[in-house]
C-alpha positions in Angstrom: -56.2 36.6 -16.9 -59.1 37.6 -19.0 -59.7 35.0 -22.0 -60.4 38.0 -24.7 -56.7 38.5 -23.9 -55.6 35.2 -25.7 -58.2 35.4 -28.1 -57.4 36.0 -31.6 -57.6 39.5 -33.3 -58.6 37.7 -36.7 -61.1 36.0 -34.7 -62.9 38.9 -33.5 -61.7 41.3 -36.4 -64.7 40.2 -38.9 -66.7 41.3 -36.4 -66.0 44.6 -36.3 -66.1 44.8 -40.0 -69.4 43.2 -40.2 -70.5 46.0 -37.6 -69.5 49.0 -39.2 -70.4 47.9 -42.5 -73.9 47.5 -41.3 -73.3 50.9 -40.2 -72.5 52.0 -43.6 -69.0 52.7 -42.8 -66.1 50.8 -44.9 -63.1 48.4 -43.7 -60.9 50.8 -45.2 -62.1 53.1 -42.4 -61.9 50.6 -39.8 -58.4 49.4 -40.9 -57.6 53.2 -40.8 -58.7 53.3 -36.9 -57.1 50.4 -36.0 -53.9 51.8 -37.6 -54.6 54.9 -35.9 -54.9 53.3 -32.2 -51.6 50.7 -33.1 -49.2 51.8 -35.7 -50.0 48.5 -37.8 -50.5 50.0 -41.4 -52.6 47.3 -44.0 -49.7 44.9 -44.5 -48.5 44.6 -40.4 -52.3 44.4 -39.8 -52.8 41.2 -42.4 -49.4 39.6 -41.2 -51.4 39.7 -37.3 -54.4 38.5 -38.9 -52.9 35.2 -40.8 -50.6 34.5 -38.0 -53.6 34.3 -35.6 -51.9 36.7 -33.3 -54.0 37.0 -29.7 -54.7 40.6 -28.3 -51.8 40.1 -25.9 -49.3 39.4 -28.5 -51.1 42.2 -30.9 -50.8 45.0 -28.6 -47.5 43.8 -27.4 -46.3 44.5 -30.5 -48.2 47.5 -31.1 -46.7 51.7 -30.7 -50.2 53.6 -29.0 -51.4 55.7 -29.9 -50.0 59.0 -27.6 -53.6 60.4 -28.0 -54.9 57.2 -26.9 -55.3 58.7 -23.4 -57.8 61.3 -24.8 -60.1 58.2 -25.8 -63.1 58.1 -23.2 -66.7 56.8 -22.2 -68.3 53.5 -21.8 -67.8 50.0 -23.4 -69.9 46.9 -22.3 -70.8 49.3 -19.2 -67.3 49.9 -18.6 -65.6 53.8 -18.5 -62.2 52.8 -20.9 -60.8 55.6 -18.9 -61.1 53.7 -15.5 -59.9 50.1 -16.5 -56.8 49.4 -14.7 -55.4 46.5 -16.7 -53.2 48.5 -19.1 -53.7 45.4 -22.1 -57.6 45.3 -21.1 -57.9 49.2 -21.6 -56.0 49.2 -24.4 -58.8 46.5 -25.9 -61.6 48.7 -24.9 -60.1 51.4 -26.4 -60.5 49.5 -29.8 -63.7 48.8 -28.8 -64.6 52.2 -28.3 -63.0 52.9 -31.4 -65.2 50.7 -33.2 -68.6 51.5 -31.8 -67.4 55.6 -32.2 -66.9 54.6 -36.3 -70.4 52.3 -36.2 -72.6 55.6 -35.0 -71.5 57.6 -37.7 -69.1 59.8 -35.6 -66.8 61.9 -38.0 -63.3 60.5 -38.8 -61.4 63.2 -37.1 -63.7 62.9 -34.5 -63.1 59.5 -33.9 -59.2 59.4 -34.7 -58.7 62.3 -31.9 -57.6 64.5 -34.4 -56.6 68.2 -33.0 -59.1 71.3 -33.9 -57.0 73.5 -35.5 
């Protein structure tokens, strides 16, 4: 078992604020993806965060995303599309997320939104 997996979310979650802020992207925005990717709207997302919930228990209790499949490319060197542990993919796809919001790609974009 991987160790991110029983890592906590609020542990790492100032991280990726820190990162997209420096990006000049909001926490709203992030909190938005996140929402996106799990179903957890501000207040579910908080209630993970103070409990110390770990990755395992947070995506456990998560509803993907069905668009989540359409989320693709590389993460630490790693295609998210080709990671065969469904809880470590579904990680990466957060990750991915994440750096997608940090490099300025649009909202839509990013939240796999369908051209209409």
């Amino acid at each position: 078992m991987s160790r991110i997996f029983t890592t906590s979310v609020a542990s790492v979650y100032p991280h990726y604020v820190t990162k997209v802020e420096r990006k000049g992207r909001s926490k709203a925005e992030l909190d938005q993806v996140i929402e996106w990717l799990t179903g957890f709207d501000d207040r579910a997302l908080q209630r993970h965060l103070d409990a110390g919930t770990s990755f395992e228990e947070f995506f456990a209790d998560a509803s993907l995303n069905p668009s989540a499949g359409q989320i693709t490319g590389v993460v630490c060197g790693v295609r998210v599309e080709d990671v065969e542990d469904p809880l470590m993919q579904r990680i990466r796809y957060l990750d991915k997320l994440v750096d997608e919001l940090a490099k300025g790609k649009a909202m839509e974009k990013v939240l796999r939104s369908p051209v209409e």
